[in-house]
Phi, psi and omega in degrees: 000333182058049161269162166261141150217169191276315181246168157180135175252205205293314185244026190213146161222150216249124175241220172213188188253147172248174160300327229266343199278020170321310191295323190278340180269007177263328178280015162249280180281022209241314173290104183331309221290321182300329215228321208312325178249016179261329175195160220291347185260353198105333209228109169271148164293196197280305188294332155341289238261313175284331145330309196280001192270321187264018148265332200279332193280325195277342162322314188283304169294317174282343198203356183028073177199165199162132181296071198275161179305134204228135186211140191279140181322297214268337181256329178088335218267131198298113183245007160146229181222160176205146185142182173271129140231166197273130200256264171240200193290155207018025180230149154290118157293116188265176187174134158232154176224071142320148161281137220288297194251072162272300173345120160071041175237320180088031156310308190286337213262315216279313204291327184272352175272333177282351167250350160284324206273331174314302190309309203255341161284308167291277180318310186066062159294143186280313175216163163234155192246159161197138166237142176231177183302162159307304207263344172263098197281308173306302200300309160312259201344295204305278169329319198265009212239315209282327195141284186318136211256103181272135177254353182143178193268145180214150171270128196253118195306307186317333181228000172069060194225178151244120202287141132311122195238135187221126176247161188226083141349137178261140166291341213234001184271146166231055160218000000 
């Protein structure tokens, strides 16, 4: 495939989204199983998924932050987004979406430790936010595995629910 990357753990490497990658975000966000807790119908259409690729690229351009796109080290084969977008000042929203079967490997937990340790060493974030659906009980499990603090409930527009919500403190912040 020939990506560059930026990051990278012992089995993921981190690249970013281009225009040209439509085809790996219809195989990411294109999939019910991936999106089912991402927004209230379950399903993104085909202009979802080219809307949400190209906030993640103006993400990029504006904020150099971006849910990016993740690929196994040794296989090239696409294994979902991992990342950042921007919450408040200094602080980060973190997020991940893998492809099922990805699932249960402990892809999200390595990719979300490299984008914590990224946040708070590069960016030099104060904090990070993260939320999930009510019903995706892994995700809860993943945050709290990771570290993260649930502070309360917040309404997430997209799927019209009120999320569980969690911040992680950079420790290493002196503000």
């Amino acid at each position: 495939m020939g990506r560059d990357f930026f990051l990278k753990t012992n089995r993921i490497g981190f690249s970013k989204w281009v225009q040209s990658d439509l085809e790996l975000a219809k195989l990411l966000w294109g999939n019910p199983e991936v999106t089912r807790y991402i927004c209230a119908g379950g399903v993104f259409s085909t202009d979802d998924i080219v809307d949400r690729m190209k906030l993640e690229i103006l993400n990029e351009s504006l904020y150099q932050v971006q849910y990016w796109p993740i690929f196994e080290l040794t296989t090239n084969d696409f294994i979902g987004c991992c990342g950042l977008r921007p919450y408040k000042t200094n602080e980060y929203e973190i997020g991940f979406h893998l492809r099922p079967e990805f699932w249960g490997q402990g892809y999200a937990a390595e990719a979300a430790n490299a984008v914590i340790e990224y946040a708070f060493a590069v960016l030099k974030a104060k904090k990070l936010f993260a939320g999930h659906n009510p019903d995706n009980y892994k995700s809860r499990q993943l945050l709290n595995k990771l570290g993260f603090v649930y502070t309360g409930d917040e309404f997430y527009e997209p799927t019209g629910l009120y999320h569980p919500s969690y911040e992680l403190k950079n420790y290493m912040s002196h503000t």
